[in-house]
N, C-alpha and C positions, 0 to 999 in steps of 0.2 A: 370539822364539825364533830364534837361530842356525841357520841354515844347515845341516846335516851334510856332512861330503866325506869321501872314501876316498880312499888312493891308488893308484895306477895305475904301477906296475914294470914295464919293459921294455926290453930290449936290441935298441940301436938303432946302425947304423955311424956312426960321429963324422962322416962328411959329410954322411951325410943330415941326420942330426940338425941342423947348423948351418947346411945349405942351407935344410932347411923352415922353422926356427926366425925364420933373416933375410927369408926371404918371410911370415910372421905378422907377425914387427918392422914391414913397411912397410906393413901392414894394418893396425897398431894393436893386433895379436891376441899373448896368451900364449901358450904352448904350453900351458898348462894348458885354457884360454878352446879351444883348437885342436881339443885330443881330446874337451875336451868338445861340442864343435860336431859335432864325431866322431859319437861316441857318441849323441849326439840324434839324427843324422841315419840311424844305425843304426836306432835305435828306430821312425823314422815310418816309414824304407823297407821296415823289417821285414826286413833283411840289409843288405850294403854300399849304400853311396848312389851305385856306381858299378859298371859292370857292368866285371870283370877281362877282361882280354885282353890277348894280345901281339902285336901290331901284325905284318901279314905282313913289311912292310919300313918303318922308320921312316924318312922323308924325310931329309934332311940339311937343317940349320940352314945359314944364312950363315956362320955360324962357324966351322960344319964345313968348308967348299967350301973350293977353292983357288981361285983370281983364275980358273982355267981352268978349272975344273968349272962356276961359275958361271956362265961366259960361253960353253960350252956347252950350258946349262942355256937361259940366254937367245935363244941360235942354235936352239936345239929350238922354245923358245916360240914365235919368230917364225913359223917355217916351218908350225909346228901351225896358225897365225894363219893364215897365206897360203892355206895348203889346204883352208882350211874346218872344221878339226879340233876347232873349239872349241865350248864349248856356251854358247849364249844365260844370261847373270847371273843371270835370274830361274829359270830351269831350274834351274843351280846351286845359288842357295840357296835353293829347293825341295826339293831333293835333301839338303839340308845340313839344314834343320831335320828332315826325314824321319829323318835318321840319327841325330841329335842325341836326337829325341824318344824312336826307339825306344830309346837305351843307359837310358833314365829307366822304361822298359815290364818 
């Protein structure tokens, strides 16, 4: 017995579109394969599979930085180093799976 499928219409901006599409491509993944991964993952979470939010302030990428943001960026790190301002690795990704876990709660 064949399979059944529907299809799925929606208006999408042409770069997102061909930004997500080239990240599935290097996954191996369809965009059809995509939303249906989607869509499953809807079903088990019983709503999105990701908790929405807008970020207070999004970091800046390396790509984002000039040669001198970065290397102010760097001059900060250091000095945080020197003063003691930093928190012990395991604290860290202590803290990281904590956050991690709860966006999945």
């Amino acid at each position: 017995m064949a399979v059944k499928s529907s299809n799925v219409m929606a208006r999408v901006e042409p770069e997102i579109k061909e930004e997500a599409e080239a990240i599935l491509s290097q996954l191996g993944i369809s965009a059809s394969n995509g939303i249906n991964m989607f869509y499953r993952q809807i079903i088990l979470w019983k709503g999105l599979p990701f908790r929405p939010s807008v970020p207070a302030s999004r970091p800046a990428s390396l790509d984002e930085m000039t040669k001198e943001e970065f290397d102010a960026k760097m001059v900060r790190g250091l000095e945080q180093a020197k003063n003691g301002e930093g928190v012990p690795a395991d604290e860290f990704f202590s803290s990281l799976r904590e956050e991690i876990l709860k966006s999945y709660v």
